[in-house]
PDB file of N, CA, C and O in Angstrom:
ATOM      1  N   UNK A   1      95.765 101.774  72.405  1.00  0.00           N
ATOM      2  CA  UNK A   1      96.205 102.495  73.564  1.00  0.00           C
ATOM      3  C   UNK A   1      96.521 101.498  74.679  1.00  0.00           C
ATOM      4  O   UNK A   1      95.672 100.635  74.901  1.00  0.00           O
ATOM      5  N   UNK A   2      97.874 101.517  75.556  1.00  0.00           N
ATOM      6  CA  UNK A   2      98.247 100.897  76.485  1.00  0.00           C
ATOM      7  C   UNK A   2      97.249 100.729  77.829  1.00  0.00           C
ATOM      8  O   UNK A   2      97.195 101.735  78.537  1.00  0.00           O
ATOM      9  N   UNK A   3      96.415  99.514  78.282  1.00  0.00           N
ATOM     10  CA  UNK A   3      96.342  99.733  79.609  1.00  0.00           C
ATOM     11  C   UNK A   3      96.692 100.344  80.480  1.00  0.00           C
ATOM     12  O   UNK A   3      97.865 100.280  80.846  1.00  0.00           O
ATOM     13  N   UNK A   4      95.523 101.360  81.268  1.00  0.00           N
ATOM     14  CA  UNK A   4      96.424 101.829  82.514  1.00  0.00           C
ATOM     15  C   UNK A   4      97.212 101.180  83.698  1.00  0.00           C
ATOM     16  O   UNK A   4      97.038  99.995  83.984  1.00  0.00           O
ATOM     17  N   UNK A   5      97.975 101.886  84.296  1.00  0.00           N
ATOM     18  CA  UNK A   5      98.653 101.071  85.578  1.00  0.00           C
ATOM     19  C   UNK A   5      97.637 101.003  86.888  1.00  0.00           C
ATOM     20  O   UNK A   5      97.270 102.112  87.274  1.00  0.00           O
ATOM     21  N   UNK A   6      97.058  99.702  87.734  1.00  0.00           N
ATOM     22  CA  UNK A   6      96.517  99.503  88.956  1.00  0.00           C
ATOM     23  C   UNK A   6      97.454  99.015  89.891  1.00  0.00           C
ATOM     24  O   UNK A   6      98.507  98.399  89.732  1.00  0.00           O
ATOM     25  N   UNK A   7      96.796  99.457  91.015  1.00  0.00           N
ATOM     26  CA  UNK A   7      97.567  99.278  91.975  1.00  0.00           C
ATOM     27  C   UNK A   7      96.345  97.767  92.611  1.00  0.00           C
ATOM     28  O   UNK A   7      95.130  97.567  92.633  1.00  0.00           O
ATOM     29  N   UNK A   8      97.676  96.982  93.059  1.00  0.00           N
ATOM     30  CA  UNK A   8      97.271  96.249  94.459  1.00  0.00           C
ATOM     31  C   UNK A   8      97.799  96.388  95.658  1.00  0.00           C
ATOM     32  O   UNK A   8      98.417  97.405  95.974  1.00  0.00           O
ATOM     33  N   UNK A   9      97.578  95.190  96.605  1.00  0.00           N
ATOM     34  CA  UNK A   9      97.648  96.054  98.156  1.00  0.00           C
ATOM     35  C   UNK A   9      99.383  95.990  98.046  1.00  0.00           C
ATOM     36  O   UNK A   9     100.075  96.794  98.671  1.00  0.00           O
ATOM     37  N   UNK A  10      99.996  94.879  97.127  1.00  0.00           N
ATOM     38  CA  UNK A  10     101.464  94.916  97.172  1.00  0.00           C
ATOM     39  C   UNK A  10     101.982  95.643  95.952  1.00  0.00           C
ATOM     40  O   UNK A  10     103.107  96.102  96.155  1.00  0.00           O
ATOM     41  N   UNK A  11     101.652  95.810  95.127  1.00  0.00           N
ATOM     42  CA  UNK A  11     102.578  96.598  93.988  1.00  0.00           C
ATOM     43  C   UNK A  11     101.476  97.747  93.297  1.00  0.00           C
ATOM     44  O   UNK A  11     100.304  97.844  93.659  1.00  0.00           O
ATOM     45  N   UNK A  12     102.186  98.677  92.114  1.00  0.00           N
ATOM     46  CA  UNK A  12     101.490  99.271  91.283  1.00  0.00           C
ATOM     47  C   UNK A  12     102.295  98.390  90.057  1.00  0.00           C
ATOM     48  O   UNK A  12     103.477  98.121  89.843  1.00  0.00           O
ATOM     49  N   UNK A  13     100.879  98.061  89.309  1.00  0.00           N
ATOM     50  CA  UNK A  13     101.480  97.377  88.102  1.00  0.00           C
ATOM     51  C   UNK A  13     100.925  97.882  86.328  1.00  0.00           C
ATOM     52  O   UNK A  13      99.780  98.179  85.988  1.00  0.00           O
ATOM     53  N   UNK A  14     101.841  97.849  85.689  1.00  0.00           N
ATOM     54  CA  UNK A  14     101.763  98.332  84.571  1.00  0.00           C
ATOM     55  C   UNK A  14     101.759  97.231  83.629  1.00  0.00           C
ATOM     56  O   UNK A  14     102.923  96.833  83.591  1.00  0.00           O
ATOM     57  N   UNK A  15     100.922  96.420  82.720  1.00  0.00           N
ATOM     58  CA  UNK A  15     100.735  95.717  82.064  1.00  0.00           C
ATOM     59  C   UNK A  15     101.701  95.809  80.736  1.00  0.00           C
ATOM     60  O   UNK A  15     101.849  96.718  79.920  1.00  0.00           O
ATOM     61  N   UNK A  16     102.386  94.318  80.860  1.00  0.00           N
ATOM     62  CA  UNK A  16     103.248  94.282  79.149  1.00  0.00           C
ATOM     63  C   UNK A  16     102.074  94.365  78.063  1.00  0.00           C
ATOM     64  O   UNK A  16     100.880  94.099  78.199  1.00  0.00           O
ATOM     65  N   UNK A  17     102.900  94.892  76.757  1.00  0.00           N
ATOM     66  CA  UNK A  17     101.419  94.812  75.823  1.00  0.00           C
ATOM     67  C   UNK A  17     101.228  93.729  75.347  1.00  0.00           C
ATOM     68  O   UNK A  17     100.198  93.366  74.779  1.00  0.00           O
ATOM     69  N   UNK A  18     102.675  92.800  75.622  1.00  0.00           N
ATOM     70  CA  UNK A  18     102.808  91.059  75.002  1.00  0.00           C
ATOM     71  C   UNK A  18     102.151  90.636  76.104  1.00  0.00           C
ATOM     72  O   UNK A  18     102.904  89.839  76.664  1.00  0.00           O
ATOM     73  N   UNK A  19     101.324  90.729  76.602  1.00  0.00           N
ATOM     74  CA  UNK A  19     100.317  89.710  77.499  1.00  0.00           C
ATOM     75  C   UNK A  19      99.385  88.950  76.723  1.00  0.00           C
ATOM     76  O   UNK A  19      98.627  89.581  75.986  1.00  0.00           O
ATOM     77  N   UNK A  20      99.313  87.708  76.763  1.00  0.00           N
ATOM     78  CA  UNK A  20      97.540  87.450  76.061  1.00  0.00           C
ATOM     79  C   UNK A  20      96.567  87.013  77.369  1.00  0.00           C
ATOM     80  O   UNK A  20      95.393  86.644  77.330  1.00  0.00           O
ATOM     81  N   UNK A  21      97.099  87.112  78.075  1.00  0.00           N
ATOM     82  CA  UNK A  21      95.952  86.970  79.382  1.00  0.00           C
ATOM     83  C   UNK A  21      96.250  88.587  80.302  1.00  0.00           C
ATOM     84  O   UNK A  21      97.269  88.879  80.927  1.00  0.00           O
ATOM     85  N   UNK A  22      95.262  89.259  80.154  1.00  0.00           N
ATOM     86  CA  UNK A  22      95.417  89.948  80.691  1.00  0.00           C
ATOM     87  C   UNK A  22      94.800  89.926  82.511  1.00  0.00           C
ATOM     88  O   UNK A  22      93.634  90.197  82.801  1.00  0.00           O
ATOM     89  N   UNK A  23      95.563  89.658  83.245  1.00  0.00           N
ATOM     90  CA  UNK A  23      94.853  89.224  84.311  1.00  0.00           C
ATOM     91  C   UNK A  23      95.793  88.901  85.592  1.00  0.00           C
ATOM     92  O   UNK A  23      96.293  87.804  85.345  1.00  0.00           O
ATOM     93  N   UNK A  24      96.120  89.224  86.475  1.00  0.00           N
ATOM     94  CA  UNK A  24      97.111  88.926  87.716  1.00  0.00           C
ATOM     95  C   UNK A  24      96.525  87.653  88.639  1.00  0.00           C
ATOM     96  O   UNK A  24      95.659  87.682  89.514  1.00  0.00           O
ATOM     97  N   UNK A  25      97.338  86.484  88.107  1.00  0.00           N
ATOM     98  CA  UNK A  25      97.209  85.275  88.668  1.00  0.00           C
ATOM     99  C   UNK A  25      97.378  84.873  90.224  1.00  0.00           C
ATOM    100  O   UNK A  25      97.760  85.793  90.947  1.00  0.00           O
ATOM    101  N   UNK A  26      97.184  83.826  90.738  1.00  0.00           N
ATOM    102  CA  UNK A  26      97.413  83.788  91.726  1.00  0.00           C
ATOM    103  C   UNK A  26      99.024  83.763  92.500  1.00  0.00           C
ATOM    104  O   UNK A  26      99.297  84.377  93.532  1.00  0.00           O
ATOM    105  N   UNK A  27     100.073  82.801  91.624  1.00  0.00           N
ATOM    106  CA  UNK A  27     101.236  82.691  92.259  1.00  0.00           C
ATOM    107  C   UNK A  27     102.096  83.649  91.046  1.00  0.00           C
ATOM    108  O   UNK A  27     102.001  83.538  89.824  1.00  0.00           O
ATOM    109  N   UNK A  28     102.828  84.472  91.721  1.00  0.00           N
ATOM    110  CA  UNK A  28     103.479  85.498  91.369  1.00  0.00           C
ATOM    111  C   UNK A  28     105.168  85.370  91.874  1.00  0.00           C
ATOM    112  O   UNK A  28     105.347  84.868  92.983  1.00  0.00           O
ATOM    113  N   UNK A  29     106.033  85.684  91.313  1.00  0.00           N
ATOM    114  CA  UNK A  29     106.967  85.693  90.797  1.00  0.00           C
ATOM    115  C   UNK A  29     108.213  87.497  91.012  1.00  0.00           C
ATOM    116  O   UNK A  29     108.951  87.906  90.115  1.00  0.00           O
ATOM    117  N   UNK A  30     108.167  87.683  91.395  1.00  0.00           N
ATOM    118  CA  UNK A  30     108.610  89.135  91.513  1.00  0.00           C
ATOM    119  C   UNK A  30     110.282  89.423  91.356  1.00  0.00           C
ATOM    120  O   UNK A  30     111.083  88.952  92.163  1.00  0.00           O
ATOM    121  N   UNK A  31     110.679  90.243  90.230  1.00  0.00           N
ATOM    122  CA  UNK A  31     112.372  89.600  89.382  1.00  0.00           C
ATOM    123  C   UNK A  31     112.578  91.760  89.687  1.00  0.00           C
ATOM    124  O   UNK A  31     111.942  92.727  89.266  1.00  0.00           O
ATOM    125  N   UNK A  32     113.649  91.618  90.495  1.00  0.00           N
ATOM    126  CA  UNK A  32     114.051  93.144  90.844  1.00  0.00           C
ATOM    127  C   UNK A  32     114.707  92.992  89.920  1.00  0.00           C
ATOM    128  O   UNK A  32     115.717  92.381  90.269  1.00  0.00           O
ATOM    129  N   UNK A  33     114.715  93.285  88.517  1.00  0.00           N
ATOM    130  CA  UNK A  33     115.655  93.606  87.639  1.00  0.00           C
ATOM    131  C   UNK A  33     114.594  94.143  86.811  1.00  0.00           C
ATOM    132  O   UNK A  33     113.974  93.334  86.120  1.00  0.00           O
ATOM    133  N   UNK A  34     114.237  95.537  86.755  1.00  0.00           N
ATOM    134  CA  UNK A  34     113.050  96.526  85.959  1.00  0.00           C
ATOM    135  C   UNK A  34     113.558  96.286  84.362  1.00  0.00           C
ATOM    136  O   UNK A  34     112.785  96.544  83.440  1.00  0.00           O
ATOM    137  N   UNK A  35     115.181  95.673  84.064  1.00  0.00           N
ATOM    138  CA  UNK A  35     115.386  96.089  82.759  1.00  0.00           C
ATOM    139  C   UNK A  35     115.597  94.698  81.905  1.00  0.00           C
ATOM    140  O   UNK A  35     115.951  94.602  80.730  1.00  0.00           O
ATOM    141  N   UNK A  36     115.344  93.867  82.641  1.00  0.00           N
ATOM    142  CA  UNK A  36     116.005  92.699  82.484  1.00  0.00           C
ATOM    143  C   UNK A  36     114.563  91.488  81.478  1.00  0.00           C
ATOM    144  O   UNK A  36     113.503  90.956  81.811  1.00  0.00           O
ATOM    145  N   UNK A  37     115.330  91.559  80.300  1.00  0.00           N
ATOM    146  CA  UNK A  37     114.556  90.501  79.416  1.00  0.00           C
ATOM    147  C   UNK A  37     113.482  89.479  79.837  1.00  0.00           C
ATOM    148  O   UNK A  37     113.916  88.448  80.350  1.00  0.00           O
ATOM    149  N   UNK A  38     112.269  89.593  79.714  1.00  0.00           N
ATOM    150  CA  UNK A  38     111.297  88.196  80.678  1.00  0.00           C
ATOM    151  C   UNK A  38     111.054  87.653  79.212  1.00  0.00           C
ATOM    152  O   UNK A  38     110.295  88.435  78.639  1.00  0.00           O
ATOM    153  N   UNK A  39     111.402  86.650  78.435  1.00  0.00           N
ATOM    154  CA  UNK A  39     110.424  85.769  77.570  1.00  0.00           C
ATOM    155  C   UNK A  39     109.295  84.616  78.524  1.00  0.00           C
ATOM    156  O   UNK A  39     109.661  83.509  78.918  1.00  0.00           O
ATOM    157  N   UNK A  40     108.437  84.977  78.661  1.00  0.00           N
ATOM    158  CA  UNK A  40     107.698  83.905  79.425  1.00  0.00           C
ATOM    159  C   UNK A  40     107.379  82.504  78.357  1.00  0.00           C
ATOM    160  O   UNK A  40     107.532  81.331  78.698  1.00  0.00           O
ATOM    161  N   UNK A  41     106.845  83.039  76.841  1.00  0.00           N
ATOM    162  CA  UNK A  41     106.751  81.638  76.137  1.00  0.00           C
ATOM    163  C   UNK A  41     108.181  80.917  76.464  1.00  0.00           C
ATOM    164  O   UNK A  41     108.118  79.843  77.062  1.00  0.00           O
ATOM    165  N   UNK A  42     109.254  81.347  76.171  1.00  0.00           N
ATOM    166  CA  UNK A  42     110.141  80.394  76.232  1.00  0.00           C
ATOM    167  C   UNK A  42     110.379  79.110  77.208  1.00  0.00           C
ATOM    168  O   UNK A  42     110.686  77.933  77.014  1.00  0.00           O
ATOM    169  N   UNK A  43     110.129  79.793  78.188  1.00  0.00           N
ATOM    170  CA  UNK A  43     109.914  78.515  79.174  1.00  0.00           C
ATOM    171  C   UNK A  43     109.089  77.691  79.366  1.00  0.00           C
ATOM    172  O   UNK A  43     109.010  77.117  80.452  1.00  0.00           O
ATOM    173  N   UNK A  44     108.198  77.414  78.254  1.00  0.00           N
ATOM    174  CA  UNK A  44     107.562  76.178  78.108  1.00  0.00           C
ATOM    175  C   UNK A  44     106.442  75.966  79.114  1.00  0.00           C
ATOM    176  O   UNK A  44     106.617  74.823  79.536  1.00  0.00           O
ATOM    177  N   UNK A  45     105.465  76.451  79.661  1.00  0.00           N
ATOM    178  CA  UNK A  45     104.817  76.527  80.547  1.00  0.00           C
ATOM    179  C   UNK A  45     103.007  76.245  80.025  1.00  0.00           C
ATOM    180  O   UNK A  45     102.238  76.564  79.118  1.00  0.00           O
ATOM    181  N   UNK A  46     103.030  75.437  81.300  1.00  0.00           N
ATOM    182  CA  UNK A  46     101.508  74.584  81.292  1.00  0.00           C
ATOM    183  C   UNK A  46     100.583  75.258  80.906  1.00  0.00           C
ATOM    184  O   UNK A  46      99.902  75.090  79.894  1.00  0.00           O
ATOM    185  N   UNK A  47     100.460  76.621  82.244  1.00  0.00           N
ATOM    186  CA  UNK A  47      99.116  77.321  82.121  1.00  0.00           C
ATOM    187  C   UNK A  47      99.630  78.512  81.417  1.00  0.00           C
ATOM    188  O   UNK A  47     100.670  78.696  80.786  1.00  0.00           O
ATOM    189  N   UNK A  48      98.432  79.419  81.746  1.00  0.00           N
ATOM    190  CA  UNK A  48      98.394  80.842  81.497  1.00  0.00           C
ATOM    191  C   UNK A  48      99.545  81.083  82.465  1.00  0.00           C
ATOM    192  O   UNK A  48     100.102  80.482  83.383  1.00  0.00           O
ATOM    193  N   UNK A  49      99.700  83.074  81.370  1.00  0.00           N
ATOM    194  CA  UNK A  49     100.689  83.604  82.713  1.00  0.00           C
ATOM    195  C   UNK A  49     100.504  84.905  82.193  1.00  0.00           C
ATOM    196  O   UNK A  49     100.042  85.296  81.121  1.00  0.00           O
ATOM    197  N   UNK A  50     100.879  85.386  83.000  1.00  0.00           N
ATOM    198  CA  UNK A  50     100.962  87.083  82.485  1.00  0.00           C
ATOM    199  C   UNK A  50     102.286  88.419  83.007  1.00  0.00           C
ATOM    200  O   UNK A  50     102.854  88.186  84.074  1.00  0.00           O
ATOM    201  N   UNK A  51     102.613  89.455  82.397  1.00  0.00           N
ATOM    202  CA  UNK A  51     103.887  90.014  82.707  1.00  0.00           C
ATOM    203  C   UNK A  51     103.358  91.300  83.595  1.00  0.00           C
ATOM    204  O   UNK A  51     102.144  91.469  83.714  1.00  0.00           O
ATOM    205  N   UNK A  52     104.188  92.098  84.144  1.00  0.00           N
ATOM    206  CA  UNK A  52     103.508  93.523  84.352  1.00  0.00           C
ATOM    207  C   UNK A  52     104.977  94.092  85.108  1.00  0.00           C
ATOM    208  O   UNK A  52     105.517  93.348  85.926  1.00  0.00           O
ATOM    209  N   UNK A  53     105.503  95.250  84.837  1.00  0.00           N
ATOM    210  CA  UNK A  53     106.288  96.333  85.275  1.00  0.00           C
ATOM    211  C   UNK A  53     106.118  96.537  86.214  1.00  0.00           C
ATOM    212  O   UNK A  53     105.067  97.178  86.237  1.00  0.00           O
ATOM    213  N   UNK A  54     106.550  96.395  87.335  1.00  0.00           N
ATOM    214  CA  UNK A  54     106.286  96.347  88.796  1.00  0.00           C
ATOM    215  C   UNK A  54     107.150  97.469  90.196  1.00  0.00           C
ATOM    216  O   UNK A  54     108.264  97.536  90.716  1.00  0.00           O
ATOM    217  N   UNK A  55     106.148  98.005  90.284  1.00  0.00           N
ATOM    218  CA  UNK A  55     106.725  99.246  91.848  1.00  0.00           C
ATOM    219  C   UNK A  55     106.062  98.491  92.683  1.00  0.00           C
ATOM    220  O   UNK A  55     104.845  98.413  92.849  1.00  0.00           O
ATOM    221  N   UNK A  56     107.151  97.786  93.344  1.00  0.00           N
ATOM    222  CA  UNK A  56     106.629  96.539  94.968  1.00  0.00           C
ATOM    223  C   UNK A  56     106.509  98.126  95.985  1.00  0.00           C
ATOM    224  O   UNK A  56     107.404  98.969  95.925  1.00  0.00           O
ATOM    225  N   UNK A  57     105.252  98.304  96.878  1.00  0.00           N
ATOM    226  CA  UNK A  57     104.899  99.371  97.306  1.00  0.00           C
ATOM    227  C   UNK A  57     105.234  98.939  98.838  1.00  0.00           C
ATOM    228  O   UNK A  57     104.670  99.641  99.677  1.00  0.00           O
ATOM    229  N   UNK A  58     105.929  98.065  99.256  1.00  0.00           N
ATOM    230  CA  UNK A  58     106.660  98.190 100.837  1.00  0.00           C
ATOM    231  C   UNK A  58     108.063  98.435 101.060  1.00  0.00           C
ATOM    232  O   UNK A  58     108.526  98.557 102.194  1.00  0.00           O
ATOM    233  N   UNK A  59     109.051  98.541  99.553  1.00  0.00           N
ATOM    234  CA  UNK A  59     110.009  98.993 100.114  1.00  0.00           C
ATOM    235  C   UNK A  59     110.055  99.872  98.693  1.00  0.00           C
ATOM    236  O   UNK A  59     110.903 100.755  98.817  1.00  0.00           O
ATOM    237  N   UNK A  60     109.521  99.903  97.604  1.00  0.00           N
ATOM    238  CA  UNK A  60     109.807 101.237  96.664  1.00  0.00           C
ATOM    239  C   UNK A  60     110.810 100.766  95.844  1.00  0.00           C
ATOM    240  O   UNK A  60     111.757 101.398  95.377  1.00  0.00           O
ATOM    241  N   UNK A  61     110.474  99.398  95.684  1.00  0.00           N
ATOM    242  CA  UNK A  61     111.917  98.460  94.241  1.00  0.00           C
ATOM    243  C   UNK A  61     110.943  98.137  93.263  1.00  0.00           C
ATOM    244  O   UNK A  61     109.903  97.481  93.302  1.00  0.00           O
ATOM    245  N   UNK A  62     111.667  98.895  92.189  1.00  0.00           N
ATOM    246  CA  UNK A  62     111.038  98.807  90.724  1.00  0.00           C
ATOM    247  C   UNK A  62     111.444  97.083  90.326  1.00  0.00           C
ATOM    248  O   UNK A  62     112.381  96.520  90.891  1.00  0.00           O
ATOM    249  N   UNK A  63     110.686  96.476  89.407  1.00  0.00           N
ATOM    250  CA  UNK A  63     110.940  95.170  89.044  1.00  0.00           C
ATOM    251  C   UNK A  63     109.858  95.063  87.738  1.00  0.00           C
ATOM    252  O   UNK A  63     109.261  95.890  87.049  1.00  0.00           O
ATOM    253  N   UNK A  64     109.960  93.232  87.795  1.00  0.00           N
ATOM    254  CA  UNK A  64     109.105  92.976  86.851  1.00  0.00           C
ATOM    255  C   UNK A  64     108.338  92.026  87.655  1.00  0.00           C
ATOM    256  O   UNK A  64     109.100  91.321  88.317  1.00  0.00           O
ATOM    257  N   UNK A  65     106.612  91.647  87.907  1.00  0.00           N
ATOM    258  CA  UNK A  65     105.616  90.813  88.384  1.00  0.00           C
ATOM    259  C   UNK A  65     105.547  89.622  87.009  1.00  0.00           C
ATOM    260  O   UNK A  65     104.991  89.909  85.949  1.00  0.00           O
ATOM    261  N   UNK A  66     106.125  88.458  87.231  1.00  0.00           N
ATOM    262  CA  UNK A  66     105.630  87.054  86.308  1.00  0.00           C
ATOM    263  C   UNK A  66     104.395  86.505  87.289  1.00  0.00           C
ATOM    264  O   UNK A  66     104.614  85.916  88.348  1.00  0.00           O
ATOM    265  N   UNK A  67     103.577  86.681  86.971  1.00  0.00           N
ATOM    266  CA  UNK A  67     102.259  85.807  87.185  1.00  0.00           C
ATOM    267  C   UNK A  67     101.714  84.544  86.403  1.00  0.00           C
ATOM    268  O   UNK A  67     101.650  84.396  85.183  1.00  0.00           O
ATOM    269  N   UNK A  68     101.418  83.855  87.193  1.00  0.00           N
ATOM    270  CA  UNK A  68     100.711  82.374  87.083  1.00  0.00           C
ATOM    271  C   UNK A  68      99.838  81.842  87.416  1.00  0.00           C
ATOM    272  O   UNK A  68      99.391  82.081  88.538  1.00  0.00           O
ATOM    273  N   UNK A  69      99.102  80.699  86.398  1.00  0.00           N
ATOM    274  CA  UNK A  69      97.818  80.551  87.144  1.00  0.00           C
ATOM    275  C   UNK A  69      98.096  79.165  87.540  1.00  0.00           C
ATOM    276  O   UNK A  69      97.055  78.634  87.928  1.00  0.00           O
ATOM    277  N   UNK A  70      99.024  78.447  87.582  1.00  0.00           N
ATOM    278  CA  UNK A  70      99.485  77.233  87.740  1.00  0.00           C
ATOM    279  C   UNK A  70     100.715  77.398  89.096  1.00  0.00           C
ATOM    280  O   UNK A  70     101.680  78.067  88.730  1.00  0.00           O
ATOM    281  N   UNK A  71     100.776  77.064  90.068  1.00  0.00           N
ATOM    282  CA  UNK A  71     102.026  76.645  91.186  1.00  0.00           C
ATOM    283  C   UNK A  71     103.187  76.487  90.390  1.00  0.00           C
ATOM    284  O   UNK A  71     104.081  77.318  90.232  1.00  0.00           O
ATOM    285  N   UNK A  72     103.067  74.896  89.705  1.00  0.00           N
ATOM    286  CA  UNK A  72     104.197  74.454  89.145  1.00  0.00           C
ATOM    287  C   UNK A  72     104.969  75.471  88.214  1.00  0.00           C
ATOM    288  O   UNK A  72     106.186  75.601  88.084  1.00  0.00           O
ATOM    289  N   UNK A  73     103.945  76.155  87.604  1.00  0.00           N
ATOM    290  CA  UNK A  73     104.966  77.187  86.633  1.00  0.00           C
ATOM    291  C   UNK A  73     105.309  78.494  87.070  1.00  0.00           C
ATOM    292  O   UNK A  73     105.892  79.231  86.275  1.00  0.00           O
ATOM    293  N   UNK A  74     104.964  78.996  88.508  1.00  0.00           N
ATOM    294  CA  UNK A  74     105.638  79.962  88.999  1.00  0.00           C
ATOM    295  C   UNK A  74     107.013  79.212  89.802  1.00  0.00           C
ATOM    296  O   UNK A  74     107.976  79.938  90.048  1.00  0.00           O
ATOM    297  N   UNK A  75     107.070  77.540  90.250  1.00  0.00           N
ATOM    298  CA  UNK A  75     108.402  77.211  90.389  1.00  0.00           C
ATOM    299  C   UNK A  75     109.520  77.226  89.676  1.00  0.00           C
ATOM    300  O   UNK A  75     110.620  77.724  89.919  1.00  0.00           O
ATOM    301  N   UNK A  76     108.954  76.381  88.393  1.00  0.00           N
ATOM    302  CA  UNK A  76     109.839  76.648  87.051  1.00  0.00           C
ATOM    303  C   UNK A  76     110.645  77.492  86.811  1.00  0.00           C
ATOM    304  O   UNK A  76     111.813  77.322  86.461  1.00  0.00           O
ATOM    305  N   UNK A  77     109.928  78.742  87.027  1.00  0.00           N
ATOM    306  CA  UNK A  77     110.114  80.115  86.293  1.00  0.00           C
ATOM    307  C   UNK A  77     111.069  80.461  87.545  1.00  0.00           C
ATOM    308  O   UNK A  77     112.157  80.944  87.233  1.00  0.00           O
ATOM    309  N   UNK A  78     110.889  80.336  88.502  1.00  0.00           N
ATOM    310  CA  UNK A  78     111.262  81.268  89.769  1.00  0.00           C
ATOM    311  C   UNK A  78     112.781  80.165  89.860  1.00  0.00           C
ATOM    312  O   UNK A  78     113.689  80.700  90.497  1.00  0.00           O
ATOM    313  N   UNK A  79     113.009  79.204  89.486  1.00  0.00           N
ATOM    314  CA  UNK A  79     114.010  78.433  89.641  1.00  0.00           C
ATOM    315  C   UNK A  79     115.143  78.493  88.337  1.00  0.00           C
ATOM    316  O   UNK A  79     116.326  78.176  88.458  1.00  0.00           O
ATOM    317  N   UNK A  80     114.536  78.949  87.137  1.00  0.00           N
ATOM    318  CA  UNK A  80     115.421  78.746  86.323  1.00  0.00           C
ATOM    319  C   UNK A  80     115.572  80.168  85.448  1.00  0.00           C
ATOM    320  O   UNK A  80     116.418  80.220  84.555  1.00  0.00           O
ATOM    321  N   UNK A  81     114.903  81.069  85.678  1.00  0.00           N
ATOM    322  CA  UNK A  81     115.250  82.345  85.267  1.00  0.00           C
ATOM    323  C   UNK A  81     116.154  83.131  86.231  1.00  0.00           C
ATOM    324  O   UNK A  81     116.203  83.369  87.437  1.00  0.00           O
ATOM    325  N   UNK A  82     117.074  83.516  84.743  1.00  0.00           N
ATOM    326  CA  UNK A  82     118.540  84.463  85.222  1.00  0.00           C
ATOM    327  C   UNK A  82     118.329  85.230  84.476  1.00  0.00           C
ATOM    328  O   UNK A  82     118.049  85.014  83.297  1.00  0.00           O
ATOM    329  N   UNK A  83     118.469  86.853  85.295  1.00  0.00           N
ATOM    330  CA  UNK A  83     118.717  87.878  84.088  1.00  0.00           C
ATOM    331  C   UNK A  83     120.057  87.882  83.431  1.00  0.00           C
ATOM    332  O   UNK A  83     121.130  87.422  83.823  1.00  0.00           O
ATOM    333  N   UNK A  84     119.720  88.539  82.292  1.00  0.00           N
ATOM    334  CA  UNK A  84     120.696  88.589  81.388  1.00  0.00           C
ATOM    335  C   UNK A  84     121.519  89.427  81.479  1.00  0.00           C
ATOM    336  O   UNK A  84     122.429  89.490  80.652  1.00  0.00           O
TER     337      UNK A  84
END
């Protein structure tokens, strides 16, 4: 059975089931494209990370939350991911 969705003080988030860390990191990543492909292994990344379906709760834009427990790999990610 799927994790339920929690809310924080900025989003309600719904957990991918391809997570293996289940857990909302510190530097976060936020991709307004709700439909748009995330491979996180692909990008080759240091630490942990984790995905989650994302309603950002100050303006009501559906997306996707990439979380990180590493700085450097929420730059990475935030610099070289294009949706498809």
């Amino acid at each position: 059975m799927p994790e339920a969705a929690f809310t924080t003080p900025e989003y309600k988030l719904f957990p991918s089931p391809r997570n293996r860390h289940r857990e909302v990191f510190l530097h976060e990543v936020f991709v307004p494209h709700p439909y748009a492909l995330v491979d996180l292994p692909s990008f080759d990344l240091q630490g942990k990370y984790s995905l989650f379906a994302a309603h950002r709760l100050a303006d009501a834009k559906n997306g996707q939350l990439a979380t990180f427990e590493l700085e450097a790999d929420a730059i990475k990610f935030g610099s070289t991911f294009r949706p498809d």
